[in-house]
C-alpha positions in Angstrom: 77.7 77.4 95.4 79.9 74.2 96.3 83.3 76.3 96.7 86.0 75.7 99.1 87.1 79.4 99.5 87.0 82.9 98.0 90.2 85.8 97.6 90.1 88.1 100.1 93.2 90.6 99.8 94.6 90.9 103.0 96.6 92.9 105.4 100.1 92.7 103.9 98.5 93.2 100.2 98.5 89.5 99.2 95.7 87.6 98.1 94.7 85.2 100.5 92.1 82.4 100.6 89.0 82.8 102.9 87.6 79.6 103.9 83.6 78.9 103.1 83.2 76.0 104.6 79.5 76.3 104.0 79.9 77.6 100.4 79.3 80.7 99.1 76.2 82.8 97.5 76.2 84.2 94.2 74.9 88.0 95.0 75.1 89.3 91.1 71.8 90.0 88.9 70.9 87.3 87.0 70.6 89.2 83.8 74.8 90.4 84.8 75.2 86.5 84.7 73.8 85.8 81.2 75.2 89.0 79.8 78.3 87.5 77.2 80.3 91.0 77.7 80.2 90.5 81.9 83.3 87.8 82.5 82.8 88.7 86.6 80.5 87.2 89.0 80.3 88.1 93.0 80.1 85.6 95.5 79.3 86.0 99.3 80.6 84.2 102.1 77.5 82.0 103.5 77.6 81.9 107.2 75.2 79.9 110.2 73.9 82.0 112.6 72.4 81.6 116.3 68.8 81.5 116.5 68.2 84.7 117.7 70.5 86.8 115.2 69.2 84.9 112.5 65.5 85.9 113.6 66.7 89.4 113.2 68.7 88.8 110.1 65.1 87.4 108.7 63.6 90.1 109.9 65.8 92.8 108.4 67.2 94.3 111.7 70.6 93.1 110.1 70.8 93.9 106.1 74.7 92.8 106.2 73.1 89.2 106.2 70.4 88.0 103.8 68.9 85.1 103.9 69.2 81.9 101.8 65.6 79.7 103.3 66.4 77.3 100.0 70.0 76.3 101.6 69.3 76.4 105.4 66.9 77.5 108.4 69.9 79.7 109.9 71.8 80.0 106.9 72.7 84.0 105.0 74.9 85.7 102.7 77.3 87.4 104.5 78.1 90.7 102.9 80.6 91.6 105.2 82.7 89.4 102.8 82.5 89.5 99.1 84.7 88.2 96.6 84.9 88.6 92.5 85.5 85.9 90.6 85.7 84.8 86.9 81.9 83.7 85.7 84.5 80.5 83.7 85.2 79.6 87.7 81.7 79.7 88.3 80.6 77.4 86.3 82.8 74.5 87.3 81.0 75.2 90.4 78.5 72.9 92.0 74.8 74.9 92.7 72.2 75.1 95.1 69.1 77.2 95.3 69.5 79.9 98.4 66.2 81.2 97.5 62.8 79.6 95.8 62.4 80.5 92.0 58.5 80.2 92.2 57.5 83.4 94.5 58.8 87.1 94.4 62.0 85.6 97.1 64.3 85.7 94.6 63.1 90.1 94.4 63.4 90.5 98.1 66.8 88.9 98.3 68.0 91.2 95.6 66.2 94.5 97.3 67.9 92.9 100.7 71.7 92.7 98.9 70.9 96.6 97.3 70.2 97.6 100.8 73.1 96.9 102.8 75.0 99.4 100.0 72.3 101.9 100.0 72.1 102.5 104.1 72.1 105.8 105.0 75.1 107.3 107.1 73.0 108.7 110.0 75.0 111.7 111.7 77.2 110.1 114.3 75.7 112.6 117.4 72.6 111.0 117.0 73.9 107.4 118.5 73.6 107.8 121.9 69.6 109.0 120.7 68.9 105.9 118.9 70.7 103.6 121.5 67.3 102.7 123.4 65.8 101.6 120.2 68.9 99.2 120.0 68.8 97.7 123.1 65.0 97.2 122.7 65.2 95.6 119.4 68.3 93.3 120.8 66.1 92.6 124.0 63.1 91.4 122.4 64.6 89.7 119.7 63.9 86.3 121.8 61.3 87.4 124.2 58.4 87.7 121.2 55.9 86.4 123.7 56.3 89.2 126.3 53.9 92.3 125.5 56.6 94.2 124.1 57.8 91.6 122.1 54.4 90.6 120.7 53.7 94.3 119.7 57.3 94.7 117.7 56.2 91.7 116.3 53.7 94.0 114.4 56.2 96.1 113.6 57.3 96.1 110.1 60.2 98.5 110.3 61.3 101.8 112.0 62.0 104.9 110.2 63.7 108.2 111.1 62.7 111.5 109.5 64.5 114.9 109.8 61.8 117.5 109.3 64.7 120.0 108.0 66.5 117.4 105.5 69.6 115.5 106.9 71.6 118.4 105.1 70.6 120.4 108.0 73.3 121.1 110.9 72.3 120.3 114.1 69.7 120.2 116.5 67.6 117.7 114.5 64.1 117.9 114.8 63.3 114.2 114.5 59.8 111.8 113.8 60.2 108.5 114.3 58.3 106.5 112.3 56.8 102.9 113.5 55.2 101.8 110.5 53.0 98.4 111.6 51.5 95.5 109.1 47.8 96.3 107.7 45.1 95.7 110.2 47.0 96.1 113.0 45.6 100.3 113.3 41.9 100.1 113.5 40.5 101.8 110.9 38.1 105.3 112.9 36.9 108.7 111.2 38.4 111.4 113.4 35.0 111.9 114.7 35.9 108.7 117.0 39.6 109.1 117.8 39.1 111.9 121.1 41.6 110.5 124.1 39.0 108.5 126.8 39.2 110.2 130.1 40.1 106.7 131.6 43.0 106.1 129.2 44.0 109.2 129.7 43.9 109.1 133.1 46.1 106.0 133.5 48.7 107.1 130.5 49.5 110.9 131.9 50.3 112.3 134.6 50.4 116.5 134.9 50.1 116.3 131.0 53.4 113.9 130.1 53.1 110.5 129.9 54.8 108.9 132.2 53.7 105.4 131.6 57.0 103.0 130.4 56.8 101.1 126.6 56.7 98.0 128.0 53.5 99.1 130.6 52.1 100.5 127.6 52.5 97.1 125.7 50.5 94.8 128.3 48.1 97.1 128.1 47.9 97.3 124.6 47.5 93.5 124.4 44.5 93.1 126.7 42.8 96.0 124.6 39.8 95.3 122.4 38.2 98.8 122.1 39.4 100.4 118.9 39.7 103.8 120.3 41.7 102.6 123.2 43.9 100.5 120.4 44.6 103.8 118.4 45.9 105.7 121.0 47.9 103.0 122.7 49.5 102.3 119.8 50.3 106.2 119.5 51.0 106.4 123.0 53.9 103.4 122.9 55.5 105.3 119.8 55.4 108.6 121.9 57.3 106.3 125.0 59.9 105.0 122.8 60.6 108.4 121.2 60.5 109.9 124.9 63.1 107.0 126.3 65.5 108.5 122.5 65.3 112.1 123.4 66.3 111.6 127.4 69.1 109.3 126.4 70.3 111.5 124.0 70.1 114.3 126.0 72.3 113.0 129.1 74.7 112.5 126.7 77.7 114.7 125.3 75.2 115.1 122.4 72.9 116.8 124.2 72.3 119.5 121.5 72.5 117.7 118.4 68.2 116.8 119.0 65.9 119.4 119.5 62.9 117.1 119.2 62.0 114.1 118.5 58.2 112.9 118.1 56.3 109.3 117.1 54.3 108.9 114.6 53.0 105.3 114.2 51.2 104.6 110.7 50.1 101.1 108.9 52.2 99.9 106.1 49.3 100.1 103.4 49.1 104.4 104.2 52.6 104.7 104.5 53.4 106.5 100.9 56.1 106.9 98.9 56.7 110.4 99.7 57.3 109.5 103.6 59.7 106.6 102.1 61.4 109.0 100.2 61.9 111.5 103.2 62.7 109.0 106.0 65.5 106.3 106.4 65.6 102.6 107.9 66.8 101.9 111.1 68.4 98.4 111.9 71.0 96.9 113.9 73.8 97.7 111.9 73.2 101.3 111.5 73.1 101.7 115.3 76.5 101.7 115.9 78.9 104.2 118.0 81.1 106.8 116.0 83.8 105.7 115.0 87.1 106.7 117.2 89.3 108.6 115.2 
């Protein structure tokens, strides 16, 4: 929307105006729009971002910023700052589509706004545990043609399970989940999936692995035996997990993790159950406790 600026109540208690000087996004339902007993309407501020946090933003590392491909290659709805206004405002307003009407966008963009109010509070000992997954992800974010960054690229999201519930006091037994597109797990009968001595050979070394994610990724991209792929891919997930659990460990959090293991699964055998029982990690979960 063609707006100049949105209230924002500020420090002192006064309503202020916030300048959008690249408009603003509706972010209500459409039906809460056509409803004659709704008189309210939500707009975000819409906000340009770098190249590489708006990769991640696209990706949905970020959920506080949602995409609008309609309006602008680097263009989102920040979420961070939302404003009500009357639905007679809005309609003096000029419009733009954020998002194409023809395809299911217009569904992701409202699953991405329902997300960044539906994250889940992860317990604020296990920071310094998912820290390594945050510099990775922050790393590779513009290095997609490294091996690391080519495999994440596969990557459709990363999950975190508690095998007790997240009711559970600490230690946490953890999975990690590194759930990957269809296709990219060849498809074997567990007749076919033993370790090769040669593989194994080169990942372990008095039974732990000891090779490093991103070793494990260049390897990985110069596979071509299914086997080898299966357990590679297992093997990197069992290396990030490892680098979670040592971090966590050295720090003052050193109990709050008993465990943590990998299990990496394709997105079309990932069921609804496992969705139920695990949470989403992005970006802007993985922040430090907060200091007071």
């Amino acid at each position: 929307m063609s707006v100049p600026a949105i209230p924002l109540l500020g420090g002192a208690g006064n309503v202020e105006d916030h300048r959008t000087p690249l408009g603003a996004a509706v972010i209500s339902q459409t039906c809460d729009l056509v409803q004659p007993d709704r008189v309210t309407a939500q707009l975000a501020l819409v906000r340009e971002l770098d190249p590489i946090r708006a990769k991640e933003a696209a990706s949905g590392k970020r959920p506080r910023f949602v995409a609008l491909p309609e309006y602008g290659a680097n263009l989102f709805a920040d979420l961070e700052v939302i404003a009500t206004v009357s639905k007679d405002y809005l309609a003096t307003l000029a419009r733009k589509p954020g998002v194409p009407e023809s395809d299911n966008t217009g569904g992701r963009f409202g699953r991405a706004v329902g997300r960044r109010f539906s994250r889940f509070p992860f317990p604020d000992e296990l920071h310094p545990y998912l820290k390594p997954l945050q510099d990775l992800l922050q790393s590779k974010a513009s290095k997609t043609a490294s091996p690391l960054g080519l495999a994440l690229e596969s990557v459709t999201t990363l999950r975190l399970e508690s095998t007790g519930g997240w009711r559970s006091s600490p230690p946490f037994n953890l999975v990690l989940l590194i759930v990957v597109a269809p296709g990219v797990l060849p498809d074997l009968d567990d007749s076919l999936r033993p370790l090769p001595k040669k593989l194994a050979d080169w990942a372990y070394k008095a039974g732990s692995l000891y090779r490093s994610p991103a070793q494990i990724a260049s390897k990985l991209t110069n596979a071509a035996d299914p086997v080898d792929l299966t357990h590679l891919w297992q093997m990197l997930g069992d290396a990030l997990a490892d680098n979670c659990l040592s971090s966590g460990l050295a720090s003052e959090h050193a109990t709050a993790v008993e465990a943590i293991e990998a299990e990496v699964i394709g997105e079309d055998e990932f069921t609804y159950d496992r969705y139920l029982r695990s949470e989403e990690l992005d970006l802007d979960h993985l922040s430090p406790p907060t200091p007071w």
